[in-house]
Phi, psi and omega in degrees: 000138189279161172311307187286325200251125219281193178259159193299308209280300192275349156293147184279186182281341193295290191302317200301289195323316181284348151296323162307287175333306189295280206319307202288325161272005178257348185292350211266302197285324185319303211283299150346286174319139187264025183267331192264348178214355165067042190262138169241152164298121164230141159236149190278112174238144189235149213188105186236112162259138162231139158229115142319069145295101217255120178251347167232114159267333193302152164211175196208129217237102148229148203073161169236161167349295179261355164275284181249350173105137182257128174223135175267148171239101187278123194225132179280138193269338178308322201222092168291328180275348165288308188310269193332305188301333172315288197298352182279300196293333200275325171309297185306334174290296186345298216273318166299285178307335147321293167329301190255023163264146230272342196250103180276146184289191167288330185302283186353287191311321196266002155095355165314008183281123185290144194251000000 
C-alpha cells in the first residue's frame, strides 16, 4: 500500500465504492482496447434445426398374445415391397422364437410353424 494513500479500514464506503468503480473501469478500457489484446470484432451467427422424421410412420399389429405371440411392425405404407418384406421377416422371427422356447405354443404343437 502506497504512504499517500489511507488504509482501507480509514476509507469511507463512498471512497471504497468509487475505487472499485475507478479498477473496473480502467480492467474495461484494458480489455476492450484492440492495442492491448489485438481483437477484431466477428460476428457469429448460429442456427440449430431439429427434425422429427417418422421414416416407418405406418404400423402393423399381428397375432395375439396368447396364441403364437403378437408382434408390431413399423412400415412405410408408401413402398409395399419394403412393407411385405417386413411382415414376411417379423413373422419368420415371430415363428423362430415359438421354436426356441422351452414352452411350445399351441400352433408349434399342432405343427403350424412356418419352416
Amino acid at each position: 500500500m502506497r504512504p499517500t494513500e489511507p488504509s482501507t479500514s480509514a476509507r469511507t464506503p463512498r471512497q471504497q465504492t468509487e475505487r472499485i468503480q475507478s479498477t473496473l473501469n480502467q480492467r474495461q478500457r484494458q480489455l476492450t482496447s484492440r492495442s492491448v489484446w489485438n481483437v477484431r470484432p466477428v460476428i457469429v451467427e448460429h442456427e440449430t434445426v431439429i427434425k422429427n422424421v417418422a421414416v416407418r410412420p405406418d404400423s402393423l399389429e399381428l397375432g395375439t398374445p396368447g396364441k403364437s405371440g403378437c408382434i408390431k411392425i413399423y412400415i412405410d405404407a408408401s413402398d409395399v415391397a419394403d412393407a411385405e418384406q417386413r411382415i414376411r421377416n417379423a413373422i419368420a422371427l415371430r415363428d423362430l422364437a415359438n421354436t426356441l422356447t422351452s414352452y411350445p405354443t399351441p400352433i408349434a404343437q399342432a405343427g403350424k410353424v412356418h419352416a
